[in-house]
N, C-alpha and C positions, 0 to 999 in steps of 0.2 A: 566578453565573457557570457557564458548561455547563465539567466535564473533559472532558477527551475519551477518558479511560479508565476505566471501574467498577471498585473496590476489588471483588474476590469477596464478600471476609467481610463488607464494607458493606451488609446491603438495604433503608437505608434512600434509598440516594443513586436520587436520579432524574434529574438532568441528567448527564447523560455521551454518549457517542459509541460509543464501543465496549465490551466489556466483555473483560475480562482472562480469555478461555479458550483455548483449541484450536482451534477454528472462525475465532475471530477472528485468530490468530497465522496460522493457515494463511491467510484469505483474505488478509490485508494482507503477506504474505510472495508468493503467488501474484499479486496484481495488480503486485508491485513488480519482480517477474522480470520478468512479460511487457512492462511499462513498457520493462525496461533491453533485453530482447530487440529492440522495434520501435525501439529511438533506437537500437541497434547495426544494424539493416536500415535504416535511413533513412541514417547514416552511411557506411554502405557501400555504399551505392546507390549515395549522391553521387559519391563515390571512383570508382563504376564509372564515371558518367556525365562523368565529367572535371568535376564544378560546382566544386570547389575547385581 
C-alpha cells in the first residue's frame, strides 16, 4: 500500500508520496494558503455580485 508520507530515518521505504522535510512542509503549507486565499476571493466576489 503507497503512504503518503516517507519516514526520513526509513531508506528503505519506496512507496510513499511525500517525504517528511522542509521543502515538502513548505510546498503543502504554500499550496494550502493560496487554496484558502482564491475560495475567500470567489466568496467574496459573490457577495459583491449580490449571488447570494
Amino acid at each position: 500500500m503507497t503512504k503518503i508520507v516517507k519516514d526520513s530515518d526509513n531508506e528503505q521505504e519506496r512507496d510513499y508520496i511525500f517525504q517528511d522535510n522542509k521543502k515538502t512542509v513548505f510546498g503543502a503549507s504554500f499550496i494550502v494558503v493560496i487554496l484558502v486565499i482564491l475560495v475567500l476571493a470567489v466568496i467574496a466576489t459573490a457577495f459583491y455580485l449580490d449571488w447570494f
